[in-house]
PAZAPA-4460 file (N, C-alpha, C; in steps of 0.05 Angstrom, whole numbers, plus 32768, in hexadecimal, padded with zeros to 4 digits):
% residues 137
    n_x    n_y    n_z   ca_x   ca_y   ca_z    c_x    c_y    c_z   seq   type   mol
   79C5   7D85   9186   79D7   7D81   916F   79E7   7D68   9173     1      X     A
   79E9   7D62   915B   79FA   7D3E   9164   7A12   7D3D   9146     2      X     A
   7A20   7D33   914E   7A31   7D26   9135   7A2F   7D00   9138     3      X     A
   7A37   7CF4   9126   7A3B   7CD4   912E   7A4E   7CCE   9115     4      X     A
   7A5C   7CB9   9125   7A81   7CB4   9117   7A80   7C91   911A     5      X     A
   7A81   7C88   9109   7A85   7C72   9105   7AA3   7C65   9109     6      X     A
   7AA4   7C56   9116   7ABE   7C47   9113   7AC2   7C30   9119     7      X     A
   7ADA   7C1F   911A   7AE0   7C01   9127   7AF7   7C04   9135     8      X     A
   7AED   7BEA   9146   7B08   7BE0   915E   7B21   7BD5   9153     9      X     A
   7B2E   7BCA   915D   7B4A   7BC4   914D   7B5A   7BAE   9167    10      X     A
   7B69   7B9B   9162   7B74   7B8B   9171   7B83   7B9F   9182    11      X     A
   7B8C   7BAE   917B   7B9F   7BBF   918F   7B93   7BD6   91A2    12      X     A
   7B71   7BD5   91A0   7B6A   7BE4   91AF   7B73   7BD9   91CC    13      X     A
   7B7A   7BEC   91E6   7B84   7BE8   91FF   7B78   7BF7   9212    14      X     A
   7B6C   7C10   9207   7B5B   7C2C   921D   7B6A   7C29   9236    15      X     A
   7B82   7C2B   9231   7B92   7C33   924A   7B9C   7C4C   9253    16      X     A
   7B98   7C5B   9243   7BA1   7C7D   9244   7B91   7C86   9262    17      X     A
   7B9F   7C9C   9271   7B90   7C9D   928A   7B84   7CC2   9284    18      X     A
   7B87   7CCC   926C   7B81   7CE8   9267   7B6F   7CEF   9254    19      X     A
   7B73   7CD8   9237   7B6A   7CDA   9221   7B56   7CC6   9216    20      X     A
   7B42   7CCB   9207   7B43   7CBA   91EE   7B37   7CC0   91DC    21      X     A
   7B39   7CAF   91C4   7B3B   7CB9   91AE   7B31   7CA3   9199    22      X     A
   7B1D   7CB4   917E   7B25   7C9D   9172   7B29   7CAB   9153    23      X     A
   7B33   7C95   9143   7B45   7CA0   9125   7B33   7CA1   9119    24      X     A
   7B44   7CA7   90F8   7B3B   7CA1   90E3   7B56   7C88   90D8    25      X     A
   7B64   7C90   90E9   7B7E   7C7C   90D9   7B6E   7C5B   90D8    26      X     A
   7B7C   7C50   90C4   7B70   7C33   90BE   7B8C   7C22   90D3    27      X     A
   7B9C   7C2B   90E2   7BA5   7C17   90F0   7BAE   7C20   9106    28      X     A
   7BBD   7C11   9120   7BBB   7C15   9133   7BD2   7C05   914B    29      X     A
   7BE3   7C10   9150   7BFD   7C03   915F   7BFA   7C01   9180    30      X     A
   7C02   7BE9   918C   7BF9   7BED   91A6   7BFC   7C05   91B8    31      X     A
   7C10   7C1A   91B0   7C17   7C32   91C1   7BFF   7C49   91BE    32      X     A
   7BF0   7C43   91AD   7BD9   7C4C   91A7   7BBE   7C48   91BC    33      X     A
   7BD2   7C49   91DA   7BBA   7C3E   91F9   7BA2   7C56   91F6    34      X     A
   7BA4   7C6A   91EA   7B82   7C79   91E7   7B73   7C76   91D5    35      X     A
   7B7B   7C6A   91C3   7B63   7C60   91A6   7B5F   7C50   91AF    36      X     A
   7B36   7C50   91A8   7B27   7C42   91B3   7B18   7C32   918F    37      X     A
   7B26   7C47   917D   7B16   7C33   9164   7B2B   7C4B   9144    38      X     A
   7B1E   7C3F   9133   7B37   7C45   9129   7B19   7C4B   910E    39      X     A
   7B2D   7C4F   90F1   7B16   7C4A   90D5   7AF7   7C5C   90DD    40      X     A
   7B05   7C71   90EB   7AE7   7C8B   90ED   7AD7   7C93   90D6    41      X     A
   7ACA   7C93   90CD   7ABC   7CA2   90B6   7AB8   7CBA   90AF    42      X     A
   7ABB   7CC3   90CB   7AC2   7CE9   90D1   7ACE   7CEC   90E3    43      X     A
   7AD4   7D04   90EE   7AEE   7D19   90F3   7AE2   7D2A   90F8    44      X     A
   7AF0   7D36   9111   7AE3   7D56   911C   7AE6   7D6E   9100    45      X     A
   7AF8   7D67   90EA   7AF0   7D7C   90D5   7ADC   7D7B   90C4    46      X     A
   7AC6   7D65   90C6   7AB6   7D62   90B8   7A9F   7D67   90C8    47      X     A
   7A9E   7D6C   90E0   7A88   7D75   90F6   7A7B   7D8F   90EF    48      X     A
   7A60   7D88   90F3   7A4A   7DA6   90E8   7A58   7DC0   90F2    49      X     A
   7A54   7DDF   90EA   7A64   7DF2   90F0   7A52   7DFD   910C    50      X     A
   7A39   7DF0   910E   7A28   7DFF   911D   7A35   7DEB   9138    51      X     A
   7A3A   7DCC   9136   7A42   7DB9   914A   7A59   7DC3   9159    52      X     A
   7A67   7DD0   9147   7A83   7DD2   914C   7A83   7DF2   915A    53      X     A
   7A72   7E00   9154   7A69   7E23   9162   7A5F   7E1B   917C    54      X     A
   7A47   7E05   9183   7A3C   7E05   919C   7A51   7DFC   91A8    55      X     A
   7A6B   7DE5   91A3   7A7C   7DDE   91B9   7A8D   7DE9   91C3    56      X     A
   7A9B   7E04   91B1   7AB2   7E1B   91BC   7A9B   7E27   91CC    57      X     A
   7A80   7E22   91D7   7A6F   7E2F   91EA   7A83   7E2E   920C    58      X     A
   7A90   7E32   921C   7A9E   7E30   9237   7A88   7E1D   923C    59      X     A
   7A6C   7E23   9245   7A58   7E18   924C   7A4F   7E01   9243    60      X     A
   7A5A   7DF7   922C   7A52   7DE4   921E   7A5A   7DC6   922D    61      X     A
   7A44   7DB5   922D   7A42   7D92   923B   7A48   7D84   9220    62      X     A
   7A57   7D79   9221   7A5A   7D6A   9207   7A5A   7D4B   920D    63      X     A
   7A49   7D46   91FF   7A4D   7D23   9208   7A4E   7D13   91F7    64      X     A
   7A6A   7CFD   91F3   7A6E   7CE0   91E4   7A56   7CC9   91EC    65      X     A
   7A54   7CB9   91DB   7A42   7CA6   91DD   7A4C   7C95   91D2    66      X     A
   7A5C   7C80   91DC   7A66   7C5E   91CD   7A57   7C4E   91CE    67      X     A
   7A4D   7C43   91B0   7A3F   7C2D   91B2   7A4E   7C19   91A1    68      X     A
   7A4E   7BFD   91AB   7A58   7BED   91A5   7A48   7BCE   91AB    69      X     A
   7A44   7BC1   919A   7A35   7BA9   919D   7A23   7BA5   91B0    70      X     A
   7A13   7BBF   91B7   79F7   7BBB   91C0   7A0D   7BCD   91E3    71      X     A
   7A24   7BCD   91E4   7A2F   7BD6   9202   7A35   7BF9   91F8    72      X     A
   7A2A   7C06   9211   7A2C   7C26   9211   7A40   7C31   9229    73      X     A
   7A4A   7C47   921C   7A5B   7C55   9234   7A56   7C73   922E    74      X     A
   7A54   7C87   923B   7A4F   7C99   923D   7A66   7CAF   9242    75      X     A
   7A6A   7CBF   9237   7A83   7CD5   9247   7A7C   7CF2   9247    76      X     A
   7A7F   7CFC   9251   7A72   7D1C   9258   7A85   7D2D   9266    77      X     A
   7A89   7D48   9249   7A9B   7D53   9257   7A94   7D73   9248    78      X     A
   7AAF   7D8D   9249   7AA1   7D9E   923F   7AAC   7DA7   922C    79      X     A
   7AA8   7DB9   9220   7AAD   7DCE   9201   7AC1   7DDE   920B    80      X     A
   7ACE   7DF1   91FB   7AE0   7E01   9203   7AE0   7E19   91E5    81      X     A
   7AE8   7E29   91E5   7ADF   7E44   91D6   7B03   7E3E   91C0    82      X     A
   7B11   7E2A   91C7   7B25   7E26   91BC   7B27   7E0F   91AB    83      X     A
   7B16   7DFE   91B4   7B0D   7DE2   919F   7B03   7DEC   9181    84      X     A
   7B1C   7DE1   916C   7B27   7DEB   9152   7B0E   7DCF   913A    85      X     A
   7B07   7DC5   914F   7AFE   7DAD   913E   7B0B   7DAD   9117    86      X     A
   7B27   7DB1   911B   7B36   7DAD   90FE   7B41   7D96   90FC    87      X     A
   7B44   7D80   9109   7B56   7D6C   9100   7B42   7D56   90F5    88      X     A
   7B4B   7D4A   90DB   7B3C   7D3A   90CA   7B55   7D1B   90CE    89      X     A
   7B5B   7D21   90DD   7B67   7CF8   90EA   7B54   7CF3   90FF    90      X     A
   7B56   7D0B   911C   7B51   7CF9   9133   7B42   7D06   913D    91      X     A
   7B35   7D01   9152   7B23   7D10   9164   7B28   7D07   918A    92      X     A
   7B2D   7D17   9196   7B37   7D13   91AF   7B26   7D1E   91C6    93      X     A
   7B22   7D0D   91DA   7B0D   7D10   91EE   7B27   7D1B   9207    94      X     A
   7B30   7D2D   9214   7B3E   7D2F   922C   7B32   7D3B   924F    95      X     A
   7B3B   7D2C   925B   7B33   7D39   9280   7B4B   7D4B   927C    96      X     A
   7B4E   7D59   9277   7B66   7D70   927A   7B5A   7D86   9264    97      X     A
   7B62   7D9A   9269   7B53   7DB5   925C   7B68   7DBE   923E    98      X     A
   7B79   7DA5   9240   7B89   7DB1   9227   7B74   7DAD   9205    99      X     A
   7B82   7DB3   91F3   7B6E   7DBD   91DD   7B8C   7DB7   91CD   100      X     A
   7B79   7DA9   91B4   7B88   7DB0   919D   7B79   7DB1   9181   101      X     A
   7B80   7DA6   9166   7B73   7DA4   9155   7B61   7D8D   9159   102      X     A
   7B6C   7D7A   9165   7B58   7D58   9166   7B3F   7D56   9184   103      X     A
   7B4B   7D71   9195   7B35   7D69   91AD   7B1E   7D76   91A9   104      X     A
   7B05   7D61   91AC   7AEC   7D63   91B0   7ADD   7D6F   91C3   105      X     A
   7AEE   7D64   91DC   7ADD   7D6B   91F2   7AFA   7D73   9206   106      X     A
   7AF5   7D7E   9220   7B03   7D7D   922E   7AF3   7D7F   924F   107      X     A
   7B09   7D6F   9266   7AF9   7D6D   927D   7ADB   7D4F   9280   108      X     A
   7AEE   7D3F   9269   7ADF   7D2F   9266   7ADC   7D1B   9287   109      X     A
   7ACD   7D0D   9289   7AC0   7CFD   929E   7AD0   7CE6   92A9   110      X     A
   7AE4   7CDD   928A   7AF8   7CCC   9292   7B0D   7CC9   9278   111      X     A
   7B18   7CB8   927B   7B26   7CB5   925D   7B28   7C97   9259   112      X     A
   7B39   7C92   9248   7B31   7C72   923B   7B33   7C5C   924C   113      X     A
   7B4B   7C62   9259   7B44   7C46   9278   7B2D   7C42   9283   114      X     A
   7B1E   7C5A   9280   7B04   7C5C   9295   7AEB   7C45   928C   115      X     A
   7AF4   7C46   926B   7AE3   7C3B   9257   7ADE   7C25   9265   116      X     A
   7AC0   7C19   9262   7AB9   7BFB   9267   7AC8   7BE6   925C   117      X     A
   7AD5   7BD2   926E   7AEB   7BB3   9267   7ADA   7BB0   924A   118      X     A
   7AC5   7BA5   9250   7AB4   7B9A   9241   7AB3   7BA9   921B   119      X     A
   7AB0   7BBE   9221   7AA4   7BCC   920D   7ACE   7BCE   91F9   120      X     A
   7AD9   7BD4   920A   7AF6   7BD1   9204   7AFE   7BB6   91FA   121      X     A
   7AFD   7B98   9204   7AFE   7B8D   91F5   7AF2   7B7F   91DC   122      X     A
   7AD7   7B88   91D7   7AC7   7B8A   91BD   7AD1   7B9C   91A8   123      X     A
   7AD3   7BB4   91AF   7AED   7BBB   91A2   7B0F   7BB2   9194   124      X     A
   7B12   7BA5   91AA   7B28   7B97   91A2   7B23   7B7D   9192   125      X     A
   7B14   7B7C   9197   7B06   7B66   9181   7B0C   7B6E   9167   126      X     A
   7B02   7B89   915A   7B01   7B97   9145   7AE0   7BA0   9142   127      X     A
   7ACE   7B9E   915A   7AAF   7BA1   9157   7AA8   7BBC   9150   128      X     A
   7A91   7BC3   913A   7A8E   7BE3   9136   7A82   7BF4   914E   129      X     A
   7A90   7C16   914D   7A88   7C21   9159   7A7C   7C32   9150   130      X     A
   7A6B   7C43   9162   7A58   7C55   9155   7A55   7C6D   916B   131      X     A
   7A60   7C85   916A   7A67   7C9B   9179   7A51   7CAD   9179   132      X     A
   7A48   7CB7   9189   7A2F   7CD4   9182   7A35   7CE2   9197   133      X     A
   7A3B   7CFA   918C   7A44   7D13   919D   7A30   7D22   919C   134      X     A
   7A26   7D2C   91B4   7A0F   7D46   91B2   7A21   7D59   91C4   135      X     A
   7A14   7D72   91BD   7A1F   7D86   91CE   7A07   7D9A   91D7   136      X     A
   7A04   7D9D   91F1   79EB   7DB7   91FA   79FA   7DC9   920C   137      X     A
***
């Protein structure tokens, strides 16, 4: 099962957060904003299939991000939790920490936005499109 979320980078992208990241639907973006990695999403964990959103409250569940960006990939892999609300229609949040809210996707992720590739971070900052695909098994 997969979802895919369209979005763009923004001058103020920074992927400095050492827990989180994240990306919006908001159309703008302030430098304190160190875990947005892209901003202008096209979807939102409330718009995610009901069956996508059942396999990831699986405990068991591998859930994996896929950033692509101007031909550069990064990968993140982490897991589901039986408390992931997939309700928030702003943001969607990747965390290494087991906390949960309406915006987190995944939790126990592999890294968070510092971890993100220089490279692929400043293409982003550029304003270059991104293109997200989440599967979950």
């Amino acid at each position: 099962m997969e979802e895919v979320v369209h979005a763009r980078g923004h001058e103020h992208v920074s992927a400095e957060h050492a827990s989180t990241f994240e990306v919006t639907s908001d159309d703008w973006l302030t430098p304190a904003g160190d875990c947005i990695l892209a901003i202008d999403a096209d979807r939102t964990p409330a718009d995610f299939d009901d069956a996508f959103v059942e396999a990831c409250r699986d405990e068991d569940a591998e859930i994996t991000a896929t950033f692509d960006v101007d031909g550069l990939t990064e990968t993140v892999v982490g897991s589901g939790h039986p408390e992931l609300t997939f309700e928030n229609d702003r943001s969607m949040v990747g965390r290494t920490s087991d906390h949960t809210d309406d915006r987190t996707f995944m939790i126990h992720a592999d890294f968070a936005a510092e971890g993100f590739d220089r490279e692929l971070v400043d293409a982003l900052a550029d304003g270059a499109a991104l293109t997200v695909t989440l599967s979950v098994e």
